[in-house]
C-alpha positions as CSV (number, residue, x, y, z in Angstrom):
1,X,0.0,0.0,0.0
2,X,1.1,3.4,-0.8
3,X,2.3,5.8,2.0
4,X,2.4,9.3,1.5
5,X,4.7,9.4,4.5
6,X,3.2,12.3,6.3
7,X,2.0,12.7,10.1
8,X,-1.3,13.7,11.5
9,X,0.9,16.4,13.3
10,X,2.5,17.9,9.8
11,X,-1.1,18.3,8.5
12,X,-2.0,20.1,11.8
13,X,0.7,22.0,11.3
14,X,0.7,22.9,7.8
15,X,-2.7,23.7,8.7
16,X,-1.8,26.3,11.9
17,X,1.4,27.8,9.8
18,X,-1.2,28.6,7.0
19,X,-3.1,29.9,9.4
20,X,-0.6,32.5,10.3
21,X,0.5,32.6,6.6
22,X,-2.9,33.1,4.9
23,X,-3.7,36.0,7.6
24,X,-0.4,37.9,6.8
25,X,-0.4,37.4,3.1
26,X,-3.9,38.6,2.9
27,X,-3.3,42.0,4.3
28,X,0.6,42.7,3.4
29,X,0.8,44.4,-0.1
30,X,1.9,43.7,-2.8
31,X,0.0,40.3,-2.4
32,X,-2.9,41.6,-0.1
33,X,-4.6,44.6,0.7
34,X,-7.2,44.0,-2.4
35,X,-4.0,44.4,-4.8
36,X,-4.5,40.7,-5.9
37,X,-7.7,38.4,-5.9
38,X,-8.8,36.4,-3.1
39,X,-8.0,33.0,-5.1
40,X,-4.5,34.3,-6.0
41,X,-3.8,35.3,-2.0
42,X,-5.5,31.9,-0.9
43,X,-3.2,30.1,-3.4
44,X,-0.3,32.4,-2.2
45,X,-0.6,31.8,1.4
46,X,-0.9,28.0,0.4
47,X,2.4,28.1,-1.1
48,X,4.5,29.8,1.1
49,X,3.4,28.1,4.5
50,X,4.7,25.0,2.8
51,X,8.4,25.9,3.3
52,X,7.9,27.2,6.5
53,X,6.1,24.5,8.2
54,X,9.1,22.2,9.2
55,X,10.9,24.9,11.0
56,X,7.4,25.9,12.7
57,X,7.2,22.4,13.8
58,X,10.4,21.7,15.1
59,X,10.7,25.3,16.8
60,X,7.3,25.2,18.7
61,X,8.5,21.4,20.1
62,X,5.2,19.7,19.0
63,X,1.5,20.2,17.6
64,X,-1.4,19.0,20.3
65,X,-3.2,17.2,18.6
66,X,-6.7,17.9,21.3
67,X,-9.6,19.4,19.4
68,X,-10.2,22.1,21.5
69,X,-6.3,22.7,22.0
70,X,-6.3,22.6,18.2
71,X,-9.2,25.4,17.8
72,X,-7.7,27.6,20.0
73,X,-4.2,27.7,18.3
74,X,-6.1,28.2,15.1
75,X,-8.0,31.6,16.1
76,X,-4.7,32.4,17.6
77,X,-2.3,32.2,14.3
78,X,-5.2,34.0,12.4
79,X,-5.0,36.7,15.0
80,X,-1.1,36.9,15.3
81,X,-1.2,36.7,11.1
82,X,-3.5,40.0,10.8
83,X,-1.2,41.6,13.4
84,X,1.6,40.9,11.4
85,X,-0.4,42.2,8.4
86,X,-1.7,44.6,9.4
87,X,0.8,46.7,10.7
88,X,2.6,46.0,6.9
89,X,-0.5,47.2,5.4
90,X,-0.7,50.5,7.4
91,X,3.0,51.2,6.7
92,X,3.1,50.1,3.1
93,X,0.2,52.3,2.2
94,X,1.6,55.2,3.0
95,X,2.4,55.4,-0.8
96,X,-1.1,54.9,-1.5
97,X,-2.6,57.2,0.7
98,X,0.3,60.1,-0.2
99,X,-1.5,59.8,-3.8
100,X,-5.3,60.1,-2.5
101,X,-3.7,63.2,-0.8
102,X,-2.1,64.8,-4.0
103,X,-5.5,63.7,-5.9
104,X,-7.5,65.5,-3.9
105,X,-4.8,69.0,-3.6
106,X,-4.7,68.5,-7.5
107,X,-8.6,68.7,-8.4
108,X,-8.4,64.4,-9.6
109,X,-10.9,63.2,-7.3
110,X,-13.4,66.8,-8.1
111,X,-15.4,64.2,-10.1
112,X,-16.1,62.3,-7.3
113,X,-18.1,65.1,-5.6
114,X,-20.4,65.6,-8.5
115,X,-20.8,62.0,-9.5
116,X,-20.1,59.3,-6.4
117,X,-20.1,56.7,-9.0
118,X,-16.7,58.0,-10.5
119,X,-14.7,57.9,-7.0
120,X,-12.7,55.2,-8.4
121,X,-12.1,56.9,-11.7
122,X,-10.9,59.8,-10.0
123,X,-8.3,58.2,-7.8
124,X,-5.7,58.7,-10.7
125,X,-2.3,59.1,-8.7
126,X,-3.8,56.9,-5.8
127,X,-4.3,53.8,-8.2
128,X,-0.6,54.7,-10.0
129,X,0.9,55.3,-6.2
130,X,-0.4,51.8,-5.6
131,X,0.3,49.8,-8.4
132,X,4.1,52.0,-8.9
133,X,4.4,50.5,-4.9
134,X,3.4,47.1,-5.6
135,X,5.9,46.7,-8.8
136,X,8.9,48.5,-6.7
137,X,8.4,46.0,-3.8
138,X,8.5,42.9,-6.3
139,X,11.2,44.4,-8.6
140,X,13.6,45.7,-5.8
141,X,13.1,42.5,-4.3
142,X,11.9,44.2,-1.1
143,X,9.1,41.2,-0.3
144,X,11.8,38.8,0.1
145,X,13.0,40.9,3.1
146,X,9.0,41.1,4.0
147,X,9.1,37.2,4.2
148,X,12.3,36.5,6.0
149,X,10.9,39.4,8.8
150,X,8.1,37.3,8.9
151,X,9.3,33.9,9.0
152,X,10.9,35.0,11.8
153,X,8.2,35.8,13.9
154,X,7.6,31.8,13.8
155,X,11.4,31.7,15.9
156,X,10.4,34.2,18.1
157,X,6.6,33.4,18.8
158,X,6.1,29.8,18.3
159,X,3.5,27.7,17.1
160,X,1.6,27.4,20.8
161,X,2.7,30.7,22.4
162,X,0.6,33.6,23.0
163,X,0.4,37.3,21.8
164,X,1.4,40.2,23.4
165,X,-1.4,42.7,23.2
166,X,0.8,45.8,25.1
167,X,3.4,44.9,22.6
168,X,0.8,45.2,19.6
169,X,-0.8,47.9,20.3
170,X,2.3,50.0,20.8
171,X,3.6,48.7,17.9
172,X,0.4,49.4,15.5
173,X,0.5,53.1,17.4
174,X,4.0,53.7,16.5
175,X,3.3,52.2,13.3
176,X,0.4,54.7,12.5
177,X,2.6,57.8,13.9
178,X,4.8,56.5,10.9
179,X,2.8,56.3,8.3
180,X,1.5,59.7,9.2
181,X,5.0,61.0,8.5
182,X,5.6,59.2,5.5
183,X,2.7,60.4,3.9
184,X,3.5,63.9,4.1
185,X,7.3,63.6,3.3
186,X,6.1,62.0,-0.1
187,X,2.9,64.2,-0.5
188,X,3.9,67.2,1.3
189,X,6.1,69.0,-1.3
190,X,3.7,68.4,-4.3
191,X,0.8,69.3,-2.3
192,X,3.4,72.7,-1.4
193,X,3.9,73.4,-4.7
194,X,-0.4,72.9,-5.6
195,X,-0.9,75.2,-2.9
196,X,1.6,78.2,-4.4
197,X,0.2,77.5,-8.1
198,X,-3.6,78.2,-6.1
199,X,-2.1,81.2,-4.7
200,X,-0.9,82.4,-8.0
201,X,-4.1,81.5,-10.0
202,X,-5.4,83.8,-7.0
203,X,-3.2,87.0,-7.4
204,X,-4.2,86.1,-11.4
205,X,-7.6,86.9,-11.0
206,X,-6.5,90.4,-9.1
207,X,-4.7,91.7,-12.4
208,X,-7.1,90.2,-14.8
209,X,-10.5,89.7,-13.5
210,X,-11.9,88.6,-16.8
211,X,-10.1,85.4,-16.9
212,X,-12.4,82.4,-16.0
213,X,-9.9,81.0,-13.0
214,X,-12.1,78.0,-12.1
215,X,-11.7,77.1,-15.3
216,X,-8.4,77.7,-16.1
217,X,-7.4,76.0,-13.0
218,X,-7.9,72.5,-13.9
219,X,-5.9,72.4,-16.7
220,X,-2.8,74.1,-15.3
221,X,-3.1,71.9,-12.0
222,X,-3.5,68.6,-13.4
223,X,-0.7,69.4,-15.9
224,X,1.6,70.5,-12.8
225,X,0.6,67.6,-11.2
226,X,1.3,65.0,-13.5
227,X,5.0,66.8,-13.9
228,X,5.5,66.8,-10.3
229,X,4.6,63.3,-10.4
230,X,6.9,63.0,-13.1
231,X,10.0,64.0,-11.2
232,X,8.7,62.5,-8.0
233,X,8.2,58.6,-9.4
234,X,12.4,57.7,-9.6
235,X,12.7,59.3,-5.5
236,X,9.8,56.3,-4.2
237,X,12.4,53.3,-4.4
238,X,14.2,54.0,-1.1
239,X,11.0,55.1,0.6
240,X,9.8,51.7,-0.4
241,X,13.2,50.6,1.2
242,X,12.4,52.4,4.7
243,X,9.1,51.4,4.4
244,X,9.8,47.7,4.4
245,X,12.5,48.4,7.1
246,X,9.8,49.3,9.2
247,X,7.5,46.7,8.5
248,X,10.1,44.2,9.7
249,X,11.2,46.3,12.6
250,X,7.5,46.6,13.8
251,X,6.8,42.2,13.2
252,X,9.6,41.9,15.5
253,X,7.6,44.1,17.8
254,X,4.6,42.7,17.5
255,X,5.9,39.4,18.6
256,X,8.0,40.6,21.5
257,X,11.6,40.5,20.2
């Protein structure tokens, strides 16, 4: 008869690394965070808990195999996993967000308020902060970093140990303080500039009161905008960099270390 080879206490697990896996994948850009589909994140988290299951195993010094034992560590990995995730989503979208930020000081997401239905439309520099974000951290080969930070966190907190809610909270805290700051070093100085041009269309009007400024406006905005953008786009690898420095710097937070 054909074995397969393969223990009750591999599948269980398999099973509780994928747990934690499925949870972190699902949130962390470029994989989560609604960048992929829900199969393709599913699939993903499938695949990479594979590699990390011996180690999981042989760290945490053996799976309990009770039903109830085996519940509880379940919930427990999905909870440590959208820890983990989470706090790589809030830092990794500061890119993102910078973008909402800049469509909304550059007139992109005016459609929006006339017509709900074009909010996503309008989100021109958002989307293109996001997918630009997503390419940079598979291209600079910053998710490899993202996945040996995490499959640390299987060393440091084991398969059977419990989470630290002081040491998460303070960590999503200082991890929100972060984005905060990242979001206006990348937005800040094209939202500056925005503001100046405003002020200048302003002083237009003063010395030509003929001239239509709201309509005028758009045209020389948008077009300043997508220059600024322009010049802006090479400067977002090392802020991807820091950014993934922090997201490994606040796992190892989250789970105590």
């Amino acid at each position: 008869m054909f074995e397969l080879g393969i223990t009750t206490e591999q599948i269980m697990g398999f099973l509780l690394v994928f747990a934690r896996v499925g949870a972190w994948v699902w949130l962390t850009p470029p994989f989560g965070g609604g960048f992929l589909p829900p199969l393709v994140r599913v699939m993903a988290g499938l695949a990479f808990a594979v590699p990390m299951t011996p180690a999981a195993i042989a760290v945490s010094g053996g799976i309990s195999l009770e039903p109830v034992d085996l519940l509880l560590q379940f919930a427990l990995q999905i909870v440590i996993g959208v820890a983990l995730g989470l706090v790589c989503l809030i830092l990794l979208s500061a890119v993102q967000s910078a973008g909402a930020l800049i469509d909304v000081a550059s007139g992109f997401s005016l459609a929006a308020a006339y017509d709900p239905m074009m909010q996503q439309q309008s989100a021109v520099i958002s989307k293109a902060y996001q997918l630009i974000a997503g390419v940079l951290i598979l291209v600079s080969g910053a998710y490899l970093i993202l996945f040996a930070g995490f499959a640390k966190t299987f060393e440091v907190l084991p398969i059977g140990n419990g989470l630290s809610t002081a040491a998460t909270a303070s960590t999503l805290t200082e991890a929100l303080s972060v984005f905060f700051v990242a979001v206006l070093q990348i937005a800040g100085p094209i939202v500056a500039v925005l503001l100046l041009a405003d002020i200048g269309l302003g002083l237009l009007t003063r010395v030509a009161p003929t001239i239509n400024i709201f309509v005028l406006s758009f045209p020389v905005k948008i077009g300043l905008t997508l220059l600024l953008v322009g010049i802006a786009l090479p400067q977002l690898t090392p802020v991807i960099a820091g950014l993934t420095d922090s997201s490994v710097d606040a796992m190892r937070g989250i789970v105590g270390r």
